[in-house]
C-alpha positions in Angstrom: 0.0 0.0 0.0 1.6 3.8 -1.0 1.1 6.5 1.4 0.2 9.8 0.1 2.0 12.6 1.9 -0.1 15.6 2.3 1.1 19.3 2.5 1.0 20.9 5.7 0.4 24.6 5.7 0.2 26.7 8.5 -2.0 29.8 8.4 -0.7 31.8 11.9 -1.5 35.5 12.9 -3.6 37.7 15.4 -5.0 35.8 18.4 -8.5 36.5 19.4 -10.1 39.8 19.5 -10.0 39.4 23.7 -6.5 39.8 24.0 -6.3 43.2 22.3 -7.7 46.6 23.6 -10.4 47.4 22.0 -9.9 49.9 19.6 -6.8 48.3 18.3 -8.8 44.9 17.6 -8.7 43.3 14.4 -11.8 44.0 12.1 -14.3 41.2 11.6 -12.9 40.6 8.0 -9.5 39.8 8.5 -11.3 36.5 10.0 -13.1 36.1 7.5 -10.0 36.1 5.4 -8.1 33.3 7.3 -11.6 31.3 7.3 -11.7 31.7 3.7 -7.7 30.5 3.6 -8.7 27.5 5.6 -11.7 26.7 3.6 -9.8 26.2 0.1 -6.3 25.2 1.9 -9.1 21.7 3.2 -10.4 21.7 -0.1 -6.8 20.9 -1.7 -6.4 18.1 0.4 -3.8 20.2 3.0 -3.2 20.1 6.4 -4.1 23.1 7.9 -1.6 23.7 10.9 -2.3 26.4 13.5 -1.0 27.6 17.2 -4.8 26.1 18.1 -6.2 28.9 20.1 -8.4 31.8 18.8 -8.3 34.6 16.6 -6.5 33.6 12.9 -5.9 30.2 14.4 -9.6 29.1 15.1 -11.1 31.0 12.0 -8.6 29.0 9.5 -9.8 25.8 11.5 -13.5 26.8 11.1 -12.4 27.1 7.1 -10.8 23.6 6.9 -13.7 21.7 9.1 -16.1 23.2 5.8 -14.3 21.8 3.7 -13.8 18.8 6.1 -10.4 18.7 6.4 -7.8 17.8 8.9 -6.7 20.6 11.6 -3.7 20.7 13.9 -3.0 23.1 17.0 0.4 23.1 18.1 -0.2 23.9 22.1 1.9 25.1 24.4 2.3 23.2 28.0 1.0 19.5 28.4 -2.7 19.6 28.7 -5.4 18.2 26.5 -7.6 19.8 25.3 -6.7 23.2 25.4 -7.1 24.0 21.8 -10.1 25.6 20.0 -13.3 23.3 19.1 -12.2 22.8 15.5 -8.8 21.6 15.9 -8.5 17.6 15.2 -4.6 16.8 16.6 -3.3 18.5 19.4 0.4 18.4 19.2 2.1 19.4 23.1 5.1 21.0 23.2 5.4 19.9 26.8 6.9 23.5 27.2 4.8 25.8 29.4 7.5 29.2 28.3 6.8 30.8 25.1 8.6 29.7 22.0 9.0 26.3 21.9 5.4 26.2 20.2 6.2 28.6 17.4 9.3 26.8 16.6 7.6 23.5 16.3 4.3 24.8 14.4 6.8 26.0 11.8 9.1 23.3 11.2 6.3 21.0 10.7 4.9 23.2 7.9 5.9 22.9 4.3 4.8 27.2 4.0 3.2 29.2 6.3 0.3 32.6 5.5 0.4 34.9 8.0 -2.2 36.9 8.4 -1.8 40.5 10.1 -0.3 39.4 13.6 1.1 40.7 16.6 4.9 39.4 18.7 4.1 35.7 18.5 3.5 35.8 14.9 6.8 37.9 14.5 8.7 34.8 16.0 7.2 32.7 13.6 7.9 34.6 10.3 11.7 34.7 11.5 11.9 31.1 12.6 10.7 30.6 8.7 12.7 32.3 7.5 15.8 31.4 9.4 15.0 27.5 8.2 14.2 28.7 4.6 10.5 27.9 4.6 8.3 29.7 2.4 6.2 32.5 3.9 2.9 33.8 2.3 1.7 37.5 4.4 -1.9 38.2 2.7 -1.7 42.0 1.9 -3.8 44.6 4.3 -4.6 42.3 7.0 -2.1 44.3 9.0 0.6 43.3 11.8 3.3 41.8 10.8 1.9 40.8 7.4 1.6 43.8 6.5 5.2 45.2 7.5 7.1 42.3 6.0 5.5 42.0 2.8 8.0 41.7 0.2 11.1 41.9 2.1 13.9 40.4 3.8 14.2 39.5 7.2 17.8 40.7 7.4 20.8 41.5 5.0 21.5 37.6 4.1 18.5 37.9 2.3 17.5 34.0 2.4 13.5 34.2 1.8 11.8 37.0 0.2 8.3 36.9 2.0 6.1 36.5 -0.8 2.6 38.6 -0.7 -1.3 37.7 -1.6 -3.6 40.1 -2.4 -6.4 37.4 -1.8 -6.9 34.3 0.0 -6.9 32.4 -3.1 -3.8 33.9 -4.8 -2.2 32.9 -0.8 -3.4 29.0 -0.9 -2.2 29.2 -4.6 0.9 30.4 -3.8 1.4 28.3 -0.9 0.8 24.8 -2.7 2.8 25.8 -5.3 6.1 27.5 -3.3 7.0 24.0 -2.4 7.1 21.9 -5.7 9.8 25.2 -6.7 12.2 24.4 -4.0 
């Protein structure tokens, strides 16, 4: 019997509105945006790998479950069940510090879309980039999408992070970045 190998995408970026003040929230459609980068990531037969809790995480989750695909959260600490209600696998870290989890939702994804995004999604654009995975930022979604669109991490210029005007032109981009490399 031949296994098929699937691509694993991760789609990372703001948490939930709740851990924002209020008037720097994210708007309502930049949800909408990572639900609708879930949706067609599912319907391409991918993975969809997230940090599991709310915000970008659960709405790309909501996406693939549509489409009824196959979720992962990558949590922090060593407790089940921790992770959104449309998360399949949980995958523990076993590390309760910060880090550990953004380092190993990375290196299990072929590319990673980032979608606006505070500190945590930072971390994650720079572990990609320092291990030469593919990142997608999906244009005016703000956060860190927004400011590394385009560029370099630093002057070794290893990964250009690639931009999407769209969520279709990101999940395009994104199954089609790793067949290149």
């Amino acid at each position: 019997m031949k296994t098929i190998k699937k691509l694993q995408i991760g789609v990372i970026g703001y948490a939930g509105i709740e851990e924002y003040p209020k008037e720097k929230a994210p708007k309502e459609e930049i949800y909408k945006a990572a639900e609708r980068v879930g949706f067609l990531l599912a319907k391409e037969g991918v993975v969809v790998v997230t940090g599991g809790k709310g915000g970008i995480m659960e709405s790309a989750a909501i996406g693939a479950k549509k489409a009824n695909g196959t979720t992962v959260g990558v949590i922090k600490g060593n407790q089940r069940f921790c992770s959104n209600n449309f998360t399949d696998i949980e995958i523990l870290t076993g590390m309760v510090a910060d880090g550990f989890d953004e380092f190993m939702l990375v290196n299990m994804c072929d590319v990673v879309i980032t979608i606006g995004g505070g500190a945590g999604t930072l971390e994650e654009i720079v572990i990609a980039y320092r291990n030469k995975k593919p990142v997608i930022a999906l244009e005016n979604t703000g956060g860190w999408a927004d400011k590394t669109i385009e560029k370099f991490i630093d002057e070794r210029e290893t990964m250009k992070i690639e931009s999407a005007k769209t969520p279709e032109e990101a999940v395009k981009k994104a199954i089609e970045l790793p067949k290149q490399l």
